[in-house]
Backbone as XML, in Angstrom:
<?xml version="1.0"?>
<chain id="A" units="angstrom">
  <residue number="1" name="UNK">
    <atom name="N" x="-33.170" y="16.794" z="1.126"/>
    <atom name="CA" x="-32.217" y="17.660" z="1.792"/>
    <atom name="C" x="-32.859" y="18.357" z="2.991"/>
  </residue>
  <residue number="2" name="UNK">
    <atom name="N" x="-34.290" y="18.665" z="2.648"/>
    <atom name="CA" x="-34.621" y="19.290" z="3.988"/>
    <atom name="C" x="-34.603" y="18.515" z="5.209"/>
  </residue>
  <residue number="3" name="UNK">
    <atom name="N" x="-35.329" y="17.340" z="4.850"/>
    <atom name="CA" x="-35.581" y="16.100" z="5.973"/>
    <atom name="C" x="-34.237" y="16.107" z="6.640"/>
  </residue>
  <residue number="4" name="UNK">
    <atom name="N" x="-33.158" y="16.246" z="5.839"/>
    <atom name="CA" x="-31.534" y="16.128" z="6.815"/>
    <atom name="C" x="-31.766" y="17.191" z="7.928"/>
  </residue>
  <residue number="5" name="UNK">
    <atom name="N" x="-32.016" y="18.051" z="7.115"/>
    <atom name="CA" x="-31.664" y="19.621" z="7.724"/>
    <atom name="C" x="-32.732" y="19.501" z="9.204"/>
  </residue>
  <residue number="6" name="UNK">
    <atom name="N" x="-33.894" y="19.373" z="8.943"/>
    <atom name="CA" x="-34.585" y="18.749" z="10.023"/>
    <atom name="C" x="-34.316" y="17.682" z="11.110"/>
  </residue>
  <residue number="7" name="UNK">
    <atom name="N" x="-33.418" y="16.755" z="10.613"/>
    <atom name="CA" x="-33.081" y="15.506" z="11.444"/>
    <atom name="C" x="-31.721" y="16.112" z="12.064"/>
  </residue>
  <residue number="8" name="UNK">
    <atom name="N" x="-31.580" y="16.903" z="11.607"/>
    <atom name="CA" x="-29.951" y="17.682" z="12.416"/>
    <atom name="C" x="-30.059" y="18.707" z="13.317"/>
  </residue>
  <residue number="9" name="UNK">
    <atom name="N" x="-31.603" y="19.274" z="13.253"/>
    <atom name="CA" x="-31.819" y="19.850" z="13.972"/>
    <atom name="C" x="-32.700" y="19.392" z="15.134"/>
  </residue>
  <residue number="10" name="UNK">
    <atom name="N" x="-33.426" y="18.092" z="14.577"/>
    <atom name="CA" x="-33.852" y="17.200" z="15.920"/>
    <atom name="C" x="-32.863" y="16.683" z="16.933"/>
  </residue>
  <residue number="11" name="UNK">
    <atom name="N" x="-32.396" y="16.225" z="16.242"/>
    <atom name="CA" x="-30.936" y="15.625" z="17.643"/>
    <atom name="C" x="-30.044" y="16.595" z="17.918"/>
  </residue>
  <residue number="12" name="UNK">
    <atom name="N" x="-30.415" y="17.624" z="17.543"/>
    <atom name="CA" x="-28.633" y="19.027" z="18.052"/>
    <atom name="C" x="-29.753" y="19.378" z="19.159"/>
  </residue>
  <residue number="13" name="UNK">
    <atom name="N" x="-31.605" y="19.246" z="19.188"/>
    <atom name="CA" x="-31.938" y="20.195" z="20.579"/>
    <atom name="C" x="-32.164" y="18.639" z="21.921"/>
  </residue>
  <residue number="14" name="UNK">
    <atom name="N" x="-32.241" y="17.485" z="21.642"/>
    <atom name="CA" x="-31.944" y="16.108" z="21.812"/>
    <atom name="C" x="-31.043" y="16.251" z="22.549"/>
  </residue>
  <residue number="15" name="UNK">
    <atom name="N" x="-29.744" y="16.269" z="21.923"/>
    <atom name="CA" x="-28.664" y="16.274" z="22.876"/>
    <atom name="C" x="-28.704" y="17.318" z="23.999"/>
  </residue>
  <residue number="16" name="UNK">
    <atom name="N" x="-29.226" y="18.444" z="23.386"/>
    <atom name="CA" x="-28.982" y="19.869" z="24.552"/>
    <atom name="C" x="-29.809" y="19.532" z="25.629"/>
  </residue>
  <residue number="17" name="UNK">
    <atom name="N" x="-31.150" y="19.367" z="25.202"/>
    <atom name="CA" x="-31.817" y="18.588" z="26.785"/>
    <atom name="C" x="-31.287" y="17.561" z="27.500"/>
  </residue>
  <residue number="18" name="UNK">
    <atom name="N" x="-30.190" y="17.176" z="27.093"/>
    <atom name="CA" x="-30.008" y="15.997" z="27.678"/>
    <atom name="C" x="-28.654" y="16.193" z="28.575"/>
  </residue>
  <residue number="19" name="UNK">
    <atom name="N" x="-28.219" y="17.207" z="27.479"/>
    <atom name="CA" x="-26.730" y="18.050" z="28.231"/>
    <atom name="C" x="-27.182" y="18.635" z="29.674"/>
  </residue>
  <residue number="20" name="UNK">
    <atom name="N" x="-28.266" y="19.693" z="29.039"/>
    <atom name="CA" x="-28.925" y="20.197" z="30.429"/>
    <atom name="C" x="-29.836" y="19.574" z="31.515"/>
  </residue>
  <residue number="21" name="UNK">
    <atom name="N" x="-29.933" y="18.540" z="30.862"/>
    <atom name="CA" x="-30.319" y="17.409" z="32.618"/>
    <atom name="C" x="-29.085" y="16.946" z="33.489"/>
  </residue>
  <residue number="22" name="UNK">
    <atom name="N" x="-28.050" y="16.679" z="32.848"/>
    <atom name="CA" x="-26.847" y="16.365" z="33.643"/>
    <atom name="C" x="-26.328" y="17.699" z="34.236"/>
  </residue>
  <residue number="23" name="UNK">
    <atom name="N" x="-26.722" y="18.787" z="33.732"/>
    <atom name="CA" x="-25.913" y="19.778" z="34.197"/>
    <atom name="C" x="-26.839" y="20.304" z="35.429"/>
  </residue>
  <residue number="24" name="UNK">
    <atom name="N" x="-27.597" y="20.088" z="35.351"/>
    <atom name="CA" x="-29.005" y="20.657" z="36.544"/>
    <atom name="C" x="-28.696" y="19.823" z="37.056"/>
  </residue>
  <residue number="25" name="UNK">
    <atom name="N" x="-28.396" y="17.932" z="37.154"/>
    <atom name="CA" x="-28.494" y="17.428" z="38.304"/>
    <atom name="C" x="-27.430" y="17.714" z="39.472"/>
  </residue>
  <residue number="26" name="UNK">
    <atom name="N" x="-26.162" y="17.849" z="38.860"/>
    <atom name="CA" x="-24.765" y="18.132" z="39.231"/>
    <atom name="C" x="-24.965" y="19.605" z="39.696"/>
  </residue>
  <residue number="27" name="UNK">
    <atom name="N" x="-25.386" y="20.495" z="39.770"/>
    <atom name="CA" x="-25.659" y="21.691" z="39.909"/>
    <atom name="C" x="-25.856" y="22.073" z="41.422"/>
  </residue>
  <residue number="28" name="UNK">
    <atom name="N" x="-24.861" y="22.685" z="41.977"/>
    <atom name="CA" x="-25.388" y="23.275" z="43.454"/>
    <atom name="C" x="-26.020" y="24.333" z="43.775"/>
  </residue>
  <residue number="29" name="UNK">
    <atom name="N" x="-26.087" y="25.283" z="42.702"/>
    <atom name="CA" x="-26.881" y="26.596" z="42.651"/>
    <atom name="C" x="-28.206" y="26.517" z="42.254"/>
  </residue>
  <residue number="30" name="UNK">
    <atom name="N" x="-29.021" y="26.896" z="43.232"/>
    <atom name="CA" x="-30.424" y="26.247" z="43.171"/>
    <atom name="C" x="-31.150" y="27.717" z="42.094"/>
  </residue>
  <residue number="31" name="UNK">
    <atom name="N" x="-30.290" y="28.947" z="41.851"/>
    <atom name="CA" x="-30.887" y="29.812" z="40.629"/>
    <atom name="C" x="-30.154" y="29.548" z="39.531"/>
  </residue>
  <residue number="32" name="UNK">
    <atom name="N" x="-29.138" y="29.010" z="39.029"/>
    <atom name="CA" x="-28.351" y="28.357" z="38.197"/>
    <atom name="C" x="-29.168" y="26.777" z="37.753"/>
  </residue>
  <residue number="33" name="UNK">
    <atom name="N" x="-29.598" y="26.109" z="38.697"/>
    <atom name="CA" x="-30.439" y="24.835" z="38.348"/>
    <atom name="C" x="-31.566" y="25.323" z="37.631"/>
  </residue>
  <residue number="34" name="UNK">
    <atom name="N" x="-32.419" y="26.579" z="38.087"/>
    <atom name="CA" x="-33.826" y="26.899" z="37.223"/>
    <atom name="C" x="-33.331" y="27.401" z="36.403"/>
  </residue>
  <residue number="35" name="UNK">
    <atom name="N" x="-32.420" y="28.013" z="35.733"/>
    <atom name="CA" x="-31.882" y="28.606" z="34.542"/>
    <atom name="C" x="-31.556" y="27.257" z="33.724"/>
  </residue>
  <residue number="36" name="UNK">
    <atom name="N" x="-31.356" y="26.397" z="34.096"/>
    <atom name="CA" x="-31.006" y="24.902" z="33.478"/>
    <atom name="C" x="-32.158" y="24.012" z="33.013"/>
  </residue>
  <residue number="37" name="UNK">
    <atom name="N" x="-32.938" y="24.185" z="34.052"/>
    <atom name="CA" x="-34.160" y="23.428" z="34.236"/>
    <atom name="C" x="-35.072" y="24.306" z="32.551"/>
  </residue>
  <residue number="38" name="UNK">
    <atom name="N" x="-34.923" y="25.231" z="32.585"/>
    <atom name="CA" x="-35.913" y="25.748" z="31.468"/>
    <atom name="C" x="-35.514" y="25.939" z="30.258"/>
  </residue>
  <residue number="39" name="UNK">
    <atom name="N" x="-34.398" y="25.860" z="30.396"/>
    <atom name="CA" x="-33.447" y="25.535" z="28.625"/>
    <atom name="C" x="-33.625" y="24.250" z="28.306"/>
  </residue>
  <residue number="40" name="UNK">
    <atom name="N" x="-33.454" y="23.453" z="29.584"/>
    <atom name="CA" x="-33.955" y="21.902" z="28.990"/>
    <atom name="C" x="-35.512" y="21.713" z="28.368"/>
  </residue>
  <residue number="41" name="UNK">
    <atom name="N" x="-36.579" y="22.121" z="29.087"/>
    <atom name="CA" x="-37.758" y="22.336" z="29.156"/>
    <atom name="C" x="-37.838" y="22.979" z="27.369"/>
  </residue>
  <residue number="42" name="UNK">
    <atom name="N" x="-37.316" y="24.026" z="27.256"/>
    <atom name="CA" x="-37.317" y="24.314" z="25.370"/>
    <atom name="C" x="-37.049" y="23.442" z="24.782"/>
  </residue>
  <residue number="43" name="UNK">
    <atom name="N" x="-35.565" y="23.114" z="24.893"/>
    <atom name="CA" x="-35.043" y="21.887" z="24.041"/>
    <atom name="C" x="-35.852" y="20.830" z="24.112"/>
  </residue>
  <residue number="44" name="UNK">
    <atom name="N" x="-36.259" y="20.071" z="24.866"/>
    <atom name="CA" x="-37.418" y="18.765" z="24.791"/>
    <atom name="C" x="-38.591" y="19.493" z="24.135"/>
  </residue>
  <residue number="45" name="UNK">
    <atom name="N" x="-39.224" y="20.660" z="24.385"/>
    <atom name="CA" x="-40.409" y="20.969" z="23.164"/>
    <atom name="C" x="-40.041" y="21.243" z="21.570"/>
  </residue>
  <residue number="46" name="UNK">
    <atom name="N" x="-39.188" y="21.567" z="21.576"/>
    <atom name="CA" x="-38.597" y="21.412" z="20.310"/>
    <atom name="C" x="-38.498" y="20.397" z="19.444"/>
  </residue>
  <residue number="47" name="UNK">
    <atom name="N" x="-37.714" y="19.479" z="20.183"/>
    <atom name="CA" x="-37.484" y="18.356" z="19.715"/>
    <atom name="C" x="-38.687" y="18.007" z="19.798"/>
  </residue>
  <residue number="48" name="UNK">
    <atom name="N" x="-39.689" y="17.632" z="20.641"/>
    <atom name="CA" x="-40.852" y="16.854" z="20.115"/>
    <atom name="C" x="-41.539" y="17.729" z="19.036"/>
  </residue>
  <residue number="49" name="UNK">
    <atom name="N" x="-41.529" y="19.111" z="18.958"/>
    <atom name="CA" x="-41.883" y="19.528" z="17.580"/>
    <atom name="C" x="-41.616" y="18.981" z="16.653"/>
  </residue>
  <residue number="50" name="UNK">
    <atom name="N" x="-40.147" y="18.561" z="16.296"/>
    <atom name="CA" x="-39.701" y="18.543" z="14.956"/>
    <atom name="C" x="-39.694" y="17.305" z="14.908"/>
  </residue>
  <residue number="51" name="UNK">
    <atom name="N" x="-39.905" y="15.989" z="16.165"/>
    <atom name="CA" x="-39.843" y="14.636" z="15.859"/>
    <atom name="C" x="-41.449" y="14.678" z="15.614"/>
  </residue>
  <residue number="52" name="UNK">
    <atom name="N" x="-42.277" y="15.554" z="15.511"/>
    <atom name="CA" x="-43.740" y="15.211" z="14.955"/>
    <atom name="C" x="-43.995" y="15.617" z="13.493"/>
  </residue>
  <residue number="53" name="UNK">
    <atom name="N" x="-42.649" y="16.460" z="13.340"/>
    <atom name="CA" x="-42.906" y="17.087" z="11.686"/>
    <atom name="C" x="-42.309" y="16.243" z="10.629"/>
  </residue>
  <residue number="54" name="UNK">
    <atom name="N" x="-40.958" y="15.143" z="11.935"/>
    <atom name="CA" x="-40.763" y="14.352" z="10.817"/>
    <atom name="C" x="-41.162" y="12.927" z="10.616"/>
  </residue>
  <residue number="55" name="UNK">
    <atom name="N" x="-42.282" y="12.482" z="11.676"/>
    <atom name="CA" x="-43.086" y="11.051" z="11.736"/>
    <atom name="C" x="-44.262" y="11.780" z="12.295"/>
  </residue>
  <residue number="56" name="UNK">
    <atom name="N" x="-45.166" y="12.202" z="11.132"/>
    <atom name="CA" x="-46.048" y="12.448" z="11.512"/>
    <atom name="C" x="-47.509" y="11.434" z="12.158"/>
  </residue>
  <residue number="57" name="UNK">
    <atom name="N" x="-48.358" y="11.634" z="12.862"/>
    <atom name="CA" x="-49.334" y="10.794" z="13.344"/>
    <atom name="C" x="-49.910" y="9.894" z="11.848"/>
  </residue>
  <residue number="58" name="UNK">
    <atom name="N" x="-50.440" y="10.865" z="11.310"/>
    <atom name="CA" x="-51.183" y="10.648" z="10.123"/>
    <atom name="C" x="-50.989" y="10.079" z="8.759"/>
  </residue>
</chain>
């Protein structure tokens, strides 16, 4: 059950980086784009957090 709970929370921050790359590219407000740019920037560390907690190296 946890592993779900984990895998639901890998792809819900997955999608959000991915939401927020389309939304930064489309974006004409160049302080609205860095507000975009760094929510994506979380969401992709995240996600590679939790895609290392759930295939680990080792």
């Amino acid at each position: 059950m946890l592993k779900l709970w984990q895998k639901g929370k890998y792809y819900y921050h997955v999608y959000l980086y991915r939401h927020n790359e389309l939304l930064q590219k489309d974006c004409l407000c160049e302080k609205l784009r860095w507000k975009l740019k760094i929510k994506a920037i979380y969401h992709n560390s995240k996600a590679i957090e939790l895609g290392f907690k759930l295939n680990p190296l080792t």
